[in-house]
C-alpha positions as CSV (number, residue, x, y, z in Angstrom):
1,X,145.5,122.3,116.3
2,X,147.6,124.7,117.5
3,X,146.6,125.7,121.1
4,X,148.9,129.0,121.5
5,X,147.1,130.5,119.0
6,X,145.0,133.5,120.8
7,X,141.1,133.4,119.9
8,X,139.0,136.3,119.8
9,X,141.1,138.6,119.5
10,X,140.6,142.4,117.6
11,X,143.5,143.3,115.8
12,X,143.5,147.0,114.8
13,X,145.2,148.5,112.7
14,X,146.9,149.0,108.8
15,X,146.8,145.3,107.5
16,X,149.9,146.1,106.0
17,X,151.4,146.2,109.7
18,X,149.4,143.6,111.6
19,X,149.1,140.8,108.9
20,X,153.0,140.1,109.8
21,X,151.7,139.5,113.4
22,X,149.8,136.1,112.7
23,X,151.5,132.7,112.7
24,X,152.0,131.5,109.1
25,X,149.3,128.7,107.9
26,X,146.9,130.0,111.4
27,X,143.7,131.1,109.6
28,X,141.3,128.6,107.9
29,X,139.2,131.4,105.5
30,X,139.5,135.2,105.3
31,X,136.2,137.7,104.4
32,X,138.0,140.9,103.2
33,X,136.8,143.9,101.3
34,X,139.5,146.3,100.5
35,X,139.2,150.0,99.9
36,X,137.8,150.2,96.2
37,X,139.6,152.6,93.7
38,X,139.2,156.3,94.5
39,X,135.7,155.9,96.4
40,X,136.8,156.6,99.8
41,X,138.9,158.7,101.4
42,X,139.6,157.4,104.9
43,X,142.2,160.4,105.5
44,X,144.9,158.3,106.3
45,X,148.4,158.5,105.2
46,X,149.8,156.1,102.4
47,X,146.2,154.3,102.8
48,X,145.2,151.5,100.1
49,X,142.6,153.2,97.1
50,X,144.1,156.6,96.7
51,X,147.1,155.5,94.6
52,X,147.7,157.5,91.8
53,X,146.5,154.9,89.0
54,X,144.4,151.8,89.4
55,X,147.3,149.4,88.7
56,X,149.0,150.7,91.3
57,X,146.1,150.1,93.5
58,X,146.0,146.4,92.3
59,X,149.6,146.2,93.2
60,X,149.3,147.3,96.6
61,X,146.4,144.6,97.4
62,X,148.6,142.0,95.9
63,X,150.9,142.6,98.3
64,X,148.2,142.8,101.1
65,X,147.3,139.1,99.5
66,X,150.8,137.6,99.6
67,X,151.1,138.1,103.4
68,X,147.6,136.3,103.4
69,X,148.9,133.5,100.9
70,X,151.7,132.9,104.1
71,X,149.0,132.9,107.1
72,X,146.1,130.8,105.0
73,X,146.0,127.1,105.6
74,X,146.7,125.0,103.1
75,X,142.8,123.8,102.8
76,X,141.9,127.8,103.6
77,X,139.8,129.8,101.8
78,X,139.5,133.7,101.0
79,X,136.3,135.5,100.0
80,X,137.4,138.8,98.5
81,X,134.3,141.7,97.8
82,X,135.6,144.5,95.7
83,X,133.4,147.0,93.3
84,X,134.4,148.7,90.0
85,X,134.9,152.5,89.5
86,X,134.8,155.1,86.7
87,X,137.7,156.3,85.4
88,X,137.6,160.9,85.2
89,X,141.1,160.9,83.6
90,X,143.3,158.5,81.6
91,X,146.0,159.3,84.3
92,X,143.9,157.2,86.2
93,X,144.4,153.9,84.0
94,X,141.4,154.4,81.4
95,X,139.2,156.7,79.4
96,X,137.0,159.5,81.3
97,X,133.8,157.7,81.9
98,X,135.0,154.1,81.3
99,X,135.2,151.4,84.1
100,X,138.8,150.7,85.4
101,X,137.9,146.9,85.7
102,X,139.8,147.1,89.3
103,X,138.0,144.0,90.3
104,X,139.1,142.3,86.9
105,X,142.4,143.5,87.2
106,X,143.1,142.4,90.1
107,X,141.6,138.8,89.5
108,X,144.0,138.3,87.3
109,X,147.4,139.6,89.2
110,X,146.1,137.2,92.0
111,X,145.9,134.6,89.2
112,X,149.4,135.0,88.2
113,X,150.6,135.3,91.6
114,X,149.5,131.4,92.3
115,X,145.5,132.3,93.7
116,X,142.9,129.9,92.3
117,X,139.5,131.8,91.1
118,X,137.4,129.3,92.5
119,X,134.5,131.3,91.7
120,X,133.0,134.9,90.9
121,X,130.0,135.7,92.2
122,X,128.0,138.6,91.7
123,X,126.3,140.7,94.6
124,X,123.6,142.2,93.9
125,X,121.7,144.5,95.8
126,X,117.8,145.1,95.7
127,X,118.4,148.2,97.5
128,X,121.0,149.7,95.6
129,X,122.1,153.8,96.2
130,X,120.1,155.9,94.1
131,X,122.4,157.6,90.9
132,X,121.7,160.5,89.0
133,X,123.8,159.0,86.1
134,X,121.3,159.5,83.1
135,X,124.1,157.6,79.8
136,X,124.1,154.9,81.6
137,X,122.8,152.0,83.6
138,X,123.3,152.3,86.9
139,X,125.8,149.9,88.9
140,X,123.6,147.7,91.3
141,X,126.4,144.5,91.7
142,X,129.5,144.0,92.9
143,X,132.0,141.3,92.9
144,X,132.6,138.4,95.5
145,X,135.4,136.2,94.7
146,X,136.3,133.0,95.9
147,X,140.5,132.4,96.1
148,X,141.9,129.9,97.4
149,X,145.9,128.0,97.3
150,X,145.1,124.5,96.7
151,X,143.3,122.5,94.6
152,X,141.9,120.7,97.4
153,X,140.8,122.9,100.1
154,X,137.5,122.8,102.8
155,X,134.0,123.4,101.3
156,X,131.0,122.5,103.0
157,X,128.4,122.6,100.6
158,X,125.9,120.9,102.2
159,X,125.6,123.7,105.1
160,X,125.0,126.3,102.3
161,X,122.4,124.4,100.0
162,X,118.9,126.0,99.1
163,X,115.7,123.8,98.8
164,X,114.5,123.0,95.1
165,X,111.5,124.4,93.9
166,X,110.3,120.8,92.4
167,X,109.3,118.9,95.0
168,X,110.8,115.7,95.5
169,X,108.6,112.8,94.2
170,X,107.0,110.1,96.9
171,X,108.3,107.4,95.1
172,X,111.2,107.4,92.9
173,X,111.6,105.1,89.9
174,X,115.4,103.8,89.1
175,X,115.9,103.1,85.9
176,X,118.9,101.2,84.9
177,X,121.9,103.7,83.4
178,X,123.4,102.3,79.9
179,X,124.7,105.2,79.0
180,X,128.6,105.6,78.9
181,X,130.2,106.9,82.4
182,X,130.8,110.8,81.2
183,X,127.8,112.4,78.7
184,X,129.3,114.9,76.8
185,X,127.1,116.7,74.3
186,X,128.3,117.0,70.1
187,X,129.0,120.8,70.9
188,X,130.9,120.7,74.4
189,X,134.6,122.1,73.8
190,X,137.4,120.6,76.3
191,X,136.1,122.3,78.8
192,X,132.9,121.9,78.4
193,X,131.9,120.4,82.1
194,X,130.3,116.5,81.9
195,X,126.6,116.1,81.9
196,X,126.4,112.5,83.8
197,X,125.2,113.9,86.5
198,X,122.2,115.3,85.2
199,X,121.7,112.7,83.1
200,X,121.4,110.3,85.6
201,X,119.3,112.5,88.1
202,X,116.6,112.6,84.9
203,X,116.6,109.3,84.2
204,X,115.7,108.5,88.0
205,X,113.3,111.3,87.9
206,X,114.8,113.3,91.3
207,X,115.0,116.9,90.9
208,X,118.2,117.4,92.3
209,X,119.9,116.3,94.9
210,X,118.2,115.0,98.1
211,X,119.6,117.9,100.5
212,X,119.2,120.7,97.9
213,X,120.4,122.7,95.7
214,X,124.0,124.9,95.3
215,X,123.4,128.2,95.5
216,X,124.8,129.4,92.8
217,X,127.1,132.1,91.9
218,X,124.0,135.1,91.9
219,X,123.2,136.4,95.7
220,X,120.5,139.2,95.9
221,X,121.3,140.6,99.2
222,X,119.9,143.8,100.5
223,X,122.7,146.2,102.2
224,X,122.5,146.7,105.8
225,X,120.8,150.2,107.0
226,X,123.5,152.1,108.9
227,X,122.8,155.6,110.2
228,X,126.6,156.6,110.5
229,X,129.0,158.1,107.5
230,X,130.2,154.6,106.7
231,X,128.2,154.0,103.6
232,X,129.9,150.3,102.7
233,X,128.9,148.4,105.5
234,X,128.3,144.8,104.8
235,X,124.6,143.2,105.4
C-alpha cells in the first residue's frame, strides 16, 4: 500500500484538470456520472454536455476515461451512470424526436478504447419526474455500467447478495451427479453460458446458494428528495 497517498481528501474542480493530480494505479473503483447530453447547463466554460453533437460529447468523456484507465488499479473497478436524451435537430447526431443513444455510444468507444463492459444495469426509478410527453412512453431508467481493465479485477459478491425467496430446506438430500461436467442445452449458441450449476443446485434440491442470491442487473431505486436546483442528485 502506498502510505503517501493523502486520504480524505476533496478535490474540486474540472476533472479534466484534477484527474492529472492523482498517482497512476492509486484508486481501487470510481462512481462517476458525467453531465448527460444537452440536459444541463452548469454555465461553465468548455464544460462537458454542451458540445455541439453527441459524438463529440462521447469523445470528450473518453478522454475524461483515459486519464481514469492511468489512475485505476489494475484489479479496480468503475461504475459509470449516464442517461439518454432526445435529439431536436439532426445537427445534434439524430432525428428530431429520436434518442441519441449517448449512453450506447459511449459503451462502445470505451469498448474500443480497451474498457471491459462487465455489466449494464438498468436504474430504475419508482419515483420518476413527471413528463408531459403524450407519443411516447415516458423515460423512468437510466444506465449504470460496470467497466473495468482486467479480466480479473476485485468483486465481492458475497457483501452485495439478496436473500432468496424459497426458503432453504431443513434437510437437504445429495443426490449423486452423473451428468457430464458442463450442461449445455440442444439450443445454446457458443455463447450460450453453461447450466451445471443449476443443474446441480436442482438435483440437491437448494434454492440457490447458501448466502443468497446476485442481485442482478435490475435496481429499483427511488431518487433522493433534494430541495435545491440540483435535480440529479444521486439516492
Amino acid at each position: 500500500m502506498n502510505r503517501s497517498l493523502p486520504r480524505n481528501l476533496l478535490l474540486v474542480g474540472d476533472v479534466r484538470t484534477e484527474l492529472p493530480r492523482l498517482p497512476a494505479a492509486s484508486v481501487d473503483t470510481c462512481i462517476t456520472s458525467p453531465p448527460y447530453f444537452w440536459t444541463r447547463d452548469y454555465e461553465v466554460a468548455g464544460q462537458i454536455g454542451m458540445e455541439h453533437r453527441v459524438d463529440l460529447w462521447v469523445e470528450e468523456l473518453r478522454l475524461v476515461f483515459r486519464g481514469l484507465a492511468r489512475v485505476l488499479k489494475p484489479q479496480g473497478s468503475v461504475w459509470l451512470n449516464v442517461a439518454d436524451s432526445y435529439s431536436r435537430h439532426p445537427r445534434y447526431g439524430a432525428p428530431a424526436k429520436s434518442l441519441l443513444l449517448g449512453p450506447e455510444r459511449l459503451a462502445v468507444a470505451l469498448a474500443a478504447d480497451g474498457w471491459i463492459v462487465r455489466n449494464r444495469v438498468a436504474w430504475t426509478k419508482p419515483n420518476p419526474m413527471p413528463n408531459s410527453v403524450s407519443d411516447r412512453l415516458n423515460a423512468t431508467w437510466e444506465f449504470v455500467y460496470f467497466l473495468t481493465r482486467s479480466p480479473r479485477y476485485y468483486f465481492d459478491l458475497d457483501a452485495i447478495r439478496v436473500p432468496h425467496r424459497t426458503a432453504q430446506p431443513s434437510s437437504i438430500r445429495i443426490v449423486p451427479d452423473e451428468s457430464p461436467v458442463s450442461v449445455r442445452p440442444s439450443w445454446a449458441g457458443p455463447l450460450a453460458g453453461s447450466q451445471s450449476g443449476l443443474h446441480r443446485l436442482k438435483r440437491s434440491g437448494i434454492p440457490g446458494h447458501p448466502r443468497g442470491k446476485n442481485p442482478g442487473d435490475h435496481w429499483s431505486l427511488a431518487t433522493a428528495s433534494f430541495r435545491g436546483a440540483h435535480f440529479a442528485t444521486f439516492p
